[in-house]
C-alpha angles and dihedrals in degrees: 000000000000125000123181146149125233120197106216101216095194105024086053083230147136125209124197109204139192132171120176129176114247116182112303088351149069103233110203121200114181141164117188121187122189154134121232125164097348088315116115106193145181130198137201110189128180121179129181105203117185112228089266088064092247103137107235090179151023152184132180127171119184138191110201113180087328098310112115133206131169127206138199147190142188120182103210107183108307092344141088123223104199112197088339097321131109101226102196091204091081088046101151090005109146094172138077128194108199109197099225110037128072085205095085101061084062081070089069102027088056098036106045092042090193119190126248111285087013128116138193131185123231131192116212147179099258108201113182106200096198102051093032088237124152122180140131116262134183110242126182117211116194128187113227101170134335094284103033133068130186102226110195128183104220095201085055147032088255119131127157126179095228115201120205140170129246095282088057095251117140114255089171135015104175108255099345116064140008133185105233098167137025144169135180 
């Protein structure tokens, strides 16, 4: 089990993260509180990973300036079913990007194991908390060394050189998170 806390630099946030192994599964467990452009904000997330790092659930429930939404998702066969609905548009997805959390890039980063100066491109359920946006988005993952990864947004001009340690969770995300605890 691993527990941990991310400061969210630009999200004015802190995450207090766990992720444990159950059977065949992670099992992630997760609350951020924050402020970011007059939004205060808190964030109860819950995520089943298979043991390839693929996500098979989740559950996110959000309080935005006092307005809540909950969100969830069930991965049945190649499809999504999003709050109790099959959305064709995430059809063969096996990633997630959660806005506000540095933990789902670990998806990608443990699951592709790219070699060094290689890339692969990804496609994921983009879910921005704040906004209460769901939609799928390109993504390009590089490996630049053992520990650091180029994240890029392929619908923007948006890159980022992750770091992370040797379980794939982020230590530094440039501007955005930081891992500041952490226990085993």
């Amino acid at each position: 089990m691993k527990t941990l806390i991310w400061k969210g630099i630009a999200y004015q946030s802190l995450e207090y993260f766990n992720l444990k192994e159950s059977n065949e599964n992670y099992i992630v467990e997760s609350r951020i509180i924050g402020s970011y452009k007059e939004q205060i904000y808190n964030v109860k997330y819950n995520l089943t990973i298979d043991n390839n790092w693929k996500i098979q659930e989740f559950n996110i429930e959000s309080e935005v300036n006092s307005g809540k939404n909950k969100l969830t998702g069930k991965k049945l066969q190649n499809n999504w079913e999003i709050n109790n609905v099959i959305n064709p548009d995430f059809k063969d997805f096996i990633f997630i990007d959660i806005s506000l959390t540095p933990f789902t890039n670990t998806l990608p980063i443990n699951h592709l194991q790219i070699p060094e100066g290689n890339s692969q491109e990804i496609k994921v359920i983009y879910i921005d908390v704040l906004n209460n946006i769901i939609k799928p988005v390109p993504q390009l993952y590089t490996r630049i060394s053992m520990d650091q990864y180029r994240y890029e947004n392929l619908t923007s001009d948006f890159k980022a050189d992750i770091l992370v340690d040797k379980n794939g969770l982020v230590v530094n995300y440039p501007g955005l998170f930081e891992k500041t605890e952490e226990l085993s």
